[in-house]
C-alpha positions in Angstrom: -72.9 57.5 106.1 -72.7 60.7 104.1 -68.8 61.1 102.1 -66.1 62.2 103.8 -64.1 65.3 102.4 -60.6 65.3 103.3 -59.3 69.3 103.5 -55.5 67.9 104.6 -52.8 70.2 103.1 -50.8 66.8 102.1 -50.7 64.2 101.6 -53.9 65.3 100.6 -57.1 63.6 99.2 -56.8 61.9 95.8 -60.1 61.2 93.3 -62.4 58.8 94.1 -62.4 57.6 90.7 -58.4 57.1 90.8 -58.8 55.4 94.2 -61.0 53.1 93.1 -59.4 52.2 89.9 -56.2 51.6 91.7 -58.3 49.4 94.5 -59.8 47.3 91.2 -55.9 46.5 90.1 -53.9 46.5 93.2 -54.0 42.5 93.2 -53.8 41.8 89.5 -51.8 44.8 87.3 -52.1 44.7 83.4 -50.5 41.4 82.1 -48.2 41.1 85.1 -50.0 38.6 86.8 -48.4 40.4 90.0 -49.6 43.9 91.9 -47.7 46.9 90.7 -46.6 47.2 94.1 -44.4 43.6 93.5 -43.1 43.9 89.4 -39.7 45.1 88.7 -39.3 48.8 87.7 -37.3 47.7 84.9 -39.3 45.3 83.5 -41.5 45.9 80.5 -44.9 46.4 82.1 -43.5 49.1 84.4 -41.7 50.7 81.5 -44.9 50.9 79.6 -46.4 52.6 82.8 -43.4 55.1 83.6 -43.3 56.1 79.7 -47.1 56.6 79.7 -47.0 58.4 82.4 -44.5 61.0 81.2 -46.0 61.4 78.0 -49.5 61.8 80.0 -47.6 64.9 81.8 -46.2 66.2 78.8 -49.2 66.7 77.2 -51.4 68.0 80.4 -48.8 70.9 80.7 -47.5 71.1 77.3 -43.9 70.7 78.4 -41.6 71.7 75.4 -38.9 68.5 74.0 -36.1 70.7 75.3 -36.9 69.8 78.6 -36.5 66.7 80.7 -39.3 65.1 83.2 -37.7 63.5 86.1 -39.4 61.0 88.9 -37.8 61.4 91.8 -37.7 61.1 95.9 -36.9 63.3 98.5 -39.7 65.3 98.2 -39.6 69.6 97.6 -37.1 69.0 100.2 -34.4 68.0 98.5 -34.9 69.8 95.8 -33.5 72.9 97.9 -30.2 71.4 98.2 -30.6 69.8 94.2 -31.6 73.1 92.7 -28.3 75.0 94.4 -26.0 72.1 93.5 -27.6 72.3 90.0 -27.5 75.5 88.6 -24.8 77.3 90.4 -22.9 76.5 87.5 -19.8 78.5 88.4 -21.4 81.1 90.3 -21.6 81.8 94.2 -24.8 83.9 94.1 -28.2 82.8 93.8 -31.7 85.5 93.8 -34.1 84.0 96.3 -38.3 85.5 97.1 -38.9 84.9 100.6 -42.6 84.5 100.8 -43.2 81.8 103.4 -42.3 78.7 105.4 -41.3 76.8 102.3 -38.9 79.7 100.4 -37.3 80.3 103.9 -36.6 76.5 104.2 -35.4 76.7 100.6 -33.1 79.9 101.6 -31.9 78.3 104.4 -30.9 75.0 102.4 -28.8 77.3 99.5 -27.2 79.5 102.2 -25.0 76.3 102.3 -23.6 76.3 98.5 -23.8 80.0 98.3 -24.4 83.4 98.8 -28.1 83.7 98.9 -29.9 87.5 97.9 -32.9 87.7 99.5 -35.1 89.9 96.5 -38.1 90.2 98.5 -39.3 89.3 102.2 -43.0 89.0 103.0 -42.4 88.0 106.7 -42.3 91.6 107.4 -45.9 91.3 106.6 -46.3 87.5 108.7 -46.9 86.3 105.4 -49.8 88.3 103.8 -48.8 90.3 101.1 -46.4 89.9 98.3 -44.5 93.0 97.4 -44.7 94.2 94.0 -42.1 92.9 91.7 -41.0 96.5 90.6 -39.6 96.5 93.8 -37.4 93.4 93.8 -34.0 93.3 94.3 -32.4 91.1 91.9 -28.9 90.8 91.8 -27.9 90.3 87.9 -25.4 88.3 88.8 -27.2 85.1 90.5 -27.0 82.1 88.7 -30.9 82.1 88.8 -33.9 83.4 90.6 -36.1 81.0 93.0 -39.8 81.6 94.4 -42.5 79.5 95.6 -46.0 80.6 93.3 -48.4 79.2 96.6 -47.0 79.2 100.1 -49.3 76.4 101.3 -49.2 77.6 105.1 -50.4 80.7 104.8 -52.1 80.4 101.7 -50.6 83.1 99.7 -50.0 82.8 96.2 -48.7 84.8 93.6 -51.3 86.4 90.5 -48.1 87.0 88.3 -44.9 85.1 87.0 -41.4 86.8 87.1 -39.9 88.1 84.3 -36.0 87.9 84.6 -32.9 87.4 82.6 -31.5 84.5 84.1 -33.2 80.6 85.1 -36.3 81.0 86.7 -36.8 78.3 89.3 -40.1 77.0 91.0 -41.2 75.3 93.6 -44.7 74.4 92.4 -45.9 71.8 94.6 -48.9 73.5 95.4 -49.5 74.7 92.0 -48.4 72.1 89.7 -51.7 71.1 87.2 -54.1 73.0 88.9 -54.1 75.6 85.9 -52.3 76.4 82.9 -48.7 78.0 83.0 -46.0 78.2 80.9 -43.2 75.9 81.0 -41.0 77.4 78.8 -40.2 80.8 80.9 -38.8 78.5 83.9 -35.5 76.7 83.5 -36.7 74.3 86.6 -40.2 73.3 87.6 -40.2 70.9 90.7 -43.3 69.8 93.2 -44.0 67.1 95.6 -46.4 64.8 94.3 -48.8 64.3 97.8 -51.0 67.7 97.0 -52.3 67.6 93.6 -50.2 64.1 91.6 -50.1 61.3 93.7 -49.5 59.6 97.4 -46.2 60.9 99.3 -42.9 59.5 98.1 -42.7 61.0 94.5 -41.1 64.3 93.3 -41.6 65.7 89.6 -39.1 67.5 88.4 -38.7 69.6 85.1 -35.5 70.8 84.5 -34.8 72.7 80.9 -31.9 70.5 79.0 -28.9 73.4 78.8 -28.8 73.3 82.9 -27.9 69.6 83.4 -24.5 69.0 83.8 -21.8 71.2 85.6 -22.6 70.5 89.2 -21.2 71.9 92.3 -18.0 69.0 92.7 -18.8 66.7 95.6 -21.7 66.5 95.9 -24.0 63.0 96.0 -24.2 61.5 92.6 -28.4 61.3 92.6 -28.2 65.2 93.2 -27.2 65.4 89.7 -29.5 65.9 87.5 -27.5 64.5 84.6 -27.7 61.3 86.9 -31.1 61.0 87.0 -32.0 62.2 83.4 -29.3 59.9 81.7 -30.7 57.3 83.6 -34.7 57.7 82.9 -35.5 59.1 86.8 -33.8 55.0 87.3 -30.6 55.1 88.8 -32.3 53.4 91.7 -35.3 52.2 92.2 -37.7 54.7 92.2 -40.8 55.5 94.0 -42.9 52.3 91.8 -46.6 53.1 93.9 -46.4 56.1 93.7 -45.2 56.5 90.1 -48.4 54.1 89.3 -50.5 56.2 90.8 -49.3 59.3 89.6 -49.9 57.6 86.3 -53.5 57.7 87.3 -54.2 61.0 88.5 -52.5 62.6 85.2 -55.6 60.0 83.0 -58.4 61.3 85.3 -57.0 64.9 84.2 -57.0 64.3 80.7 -60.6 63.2 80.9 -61.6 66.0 83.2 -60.5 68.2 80.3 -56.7 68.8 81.2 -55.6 71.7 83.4 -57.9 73.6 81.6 -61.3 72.4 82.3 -59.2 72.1 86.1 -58.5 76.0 86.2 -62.1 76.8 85.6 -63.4 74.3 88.7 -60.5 75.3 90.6 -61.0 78.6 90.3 -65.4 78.4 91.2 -64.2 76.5 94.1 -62.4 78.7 95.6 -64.2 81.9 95.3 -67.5 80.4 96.8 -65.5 79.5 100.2 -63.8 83.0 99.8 -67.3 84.5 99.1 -68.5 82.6 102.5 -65.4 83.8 104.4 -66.1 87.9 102.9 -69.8 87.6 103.8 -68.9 86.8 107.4 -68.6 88.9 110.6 -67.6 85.5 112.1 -64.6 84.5 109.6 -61.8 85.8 107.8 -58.9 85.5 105.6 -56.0 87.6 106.4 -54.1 87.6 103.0 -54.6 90.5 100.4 -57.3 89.8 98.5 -55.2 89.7 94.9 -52.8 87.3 96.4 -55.1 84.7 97.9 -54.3 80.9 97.3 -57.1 78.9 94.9 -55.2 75.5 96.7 -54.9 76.5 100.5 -58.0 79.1 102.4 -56.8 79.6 106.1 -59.2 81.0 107.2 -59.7 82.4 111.6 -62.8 82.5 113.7 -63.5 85.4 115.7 -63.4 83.6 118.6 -60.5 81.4 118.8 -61.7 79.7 121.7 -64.4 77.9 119.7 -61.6 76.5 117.5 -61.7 72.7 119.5 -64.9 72.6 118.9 -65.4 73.8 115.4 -63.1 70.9 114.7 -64.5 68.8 116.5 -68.6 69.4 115.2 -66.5 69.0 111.5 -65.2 65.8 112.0 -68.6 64.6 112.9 -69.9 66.0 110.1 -67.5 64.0 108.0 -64.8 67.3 107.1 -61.6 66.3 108.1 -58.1 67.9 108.3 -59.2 71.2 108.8 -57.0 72.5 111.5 -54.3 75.0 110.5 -50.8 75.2 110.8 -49.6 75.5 114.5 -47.5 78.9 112.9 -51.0 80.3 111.3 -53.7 78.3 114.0 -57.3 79.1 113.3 -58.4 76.5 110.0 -57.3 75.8 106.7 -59.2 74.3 103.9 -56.8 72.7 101.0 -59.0 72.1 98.1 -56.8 70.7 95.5 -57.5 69.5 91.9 -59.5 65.8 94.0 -61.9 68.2 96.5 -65.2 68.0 94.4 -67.3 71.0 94.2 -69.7 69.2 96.6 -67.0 68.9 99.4 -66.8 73.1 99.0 -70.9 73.3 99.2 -70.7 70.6 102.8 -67.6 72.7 104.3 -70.0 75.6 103.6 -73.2 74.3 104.8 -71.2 73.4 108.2 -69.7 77.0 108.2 -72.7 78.9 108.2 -74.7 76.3 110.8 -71.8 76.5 113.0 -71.9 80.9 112.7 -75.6 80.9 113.1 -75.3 78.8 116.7 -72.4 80.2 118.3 -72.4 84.0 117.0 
């Protein structure tokens, strides 16, 4: 049986090489004569782990000592209620880039601490384009600026980081280690860990030091980052699996040559589907080209009514996950940091058998 490529937009496929160092230890973890699944997160063995890990992350994205690395739950999700409660600070205004199903989620969620100014809207567009940040509107008075760098529906993502005078927030969670950026022109970095970290379960969340503390009053005590920081991402217990394996993925990085040597394969992978799509009278991408997702290719056939059956002929051939989002239909292909270069050539190799029958 040939290897099976798993496109799924999340949780989404993880490295062979992780998966099968986890399998080797999953009985039997380090010296704790116990799986890592069963040992306290407070003893020393997971301590080691959890430090590691951080430190691991720190050096993969080069995260500046002013900022704080928190392990949390609740996925992206609750980060749109955390972020508001957060870094409000006083202020009843917050800048927000509508872009796609996730920022309009997130919108929706800080409409309920505050006034929310809506700087740019790409739904006008169902989600293709991204307007040009000259023409923002950015109210100089919100307590900090949102956006989402890759909507992972639509696969749109943006070639350009905003420049502002206040926090810069992020929802990264299909971005996060897939290339180099800059962690010290954002105030908050977070990402669900099931795209391009680790299993579902986990959040990672960066939050720059001079924003924790002044919270909106009232609010659930492990909203607060100050919480969660003062209490090493521990206040409960945390996410211990998927922590672990988290641990994992950010090792395989570092011998994969960091985000780095990632950006270069990442960036290959994606323009040889995107080439395939171009080249094609039978496929296509809808988003402008400049703002085209390395992480998510939706991409439609020309006749939708072969859809069940393109599925169905790539299942067999061993691609799963390929259907899109019910909003988008057609397919998408999510080929994070674990799809190999070979899963891009087989995808490819099915795509143009598949055009050559049923043109």
């Amino acid at each position: 049986m040939s290897q099976a490529y798993n496109f799924s937009a999340g949780p989404a496929m993880l490295p062979r090489e992780v998966l099968e160092k986890m399998q080797s230890e999953l009985l039997d973890y380090g010296k704790a004569k116990a799986s890592v699944m069963e040992i306290s997160h407070r003893g020393a063995d997971f301590m080691e782990l959890a430090q590691k890990s951080e430190q691991d992350l720190r050096d993969l994205m080069g995260i500046p000592n002013n900022y704080k690395v928190l392990f949390l739950q609740g996925g992206a999700s609750a980060q749109f209620s955390m972020v508001p409660i957060n870094l409000l600070r006083g202020k009843n205004i917050a800048s927000y880039a509508h872009t796609g199903h996730w920022s309009k989620k997130a919108i929706a969620e800080a409409k309920r601490y505050c006034d929310v100014n809506v700087v740019t809207d790409s739904s006008e567009n169902k989600y293709t384009d991204i307007d040009d940040f000259s023409n923002w509107n950015i109210d100089a008075n919100s307590a900090y600026l949102h956006y989402t760098p890759n909507e992972t529906i639509a696969g749109l993502e943006f070639n350009y980081t905003p420049e502002v005078d206040m926090p810069l927030v992020a929802d990264m969670s299909s971005t996060i280690l897939s290339r180099p950026i800059d962690v010290s022109k954002y105030g908050v970095i977070y990402a669900g860990a099931q795209k391009n970290i680790g299993p579902a379960g986990l959040t990672i969340v960066i939050v720059r030091e001079d924003l924790i503390g002044n919270v909106v009053e009232n609010q659930p005590i492990l909203f607060n980052y100050e919480t969660q920081s003062t209490n090493d991402s521990m206040y409960n217990t945390p996410s211990t699996f998927a922590w672990y394996a988290a641990g994992r993925v950010f090792e395989w990085l570092k011998e994969k040559g960091g985000v780095e040597g990632m950006a270069k394969i990442n960036q290959s992978k994606a323009q040889k589907l995107y080439s395939v799509i171009d080249e094609s009278d039978f496929y296509s991408n809808p988003v402008a080209v400049k703002y085209r997702s390395w992480m998510n290719v939706p991409f439609i056939l020309a006749d939708d009514s072969l859809d069940k059956l393109f599925l169905e002929k790539a299942y067999e051939a061993n691609l799963l996950a390929l259907k899109g989002h019910r909003s988008v239909g057609g397919m998408r292909a999510s080929i994070y940091n674990a799809m190999p270069e070979s899963g891009i050539d087989a995808l490819i190799n099915f795509m143009k058998a598949f055009e050559k029958e049923h043109a």
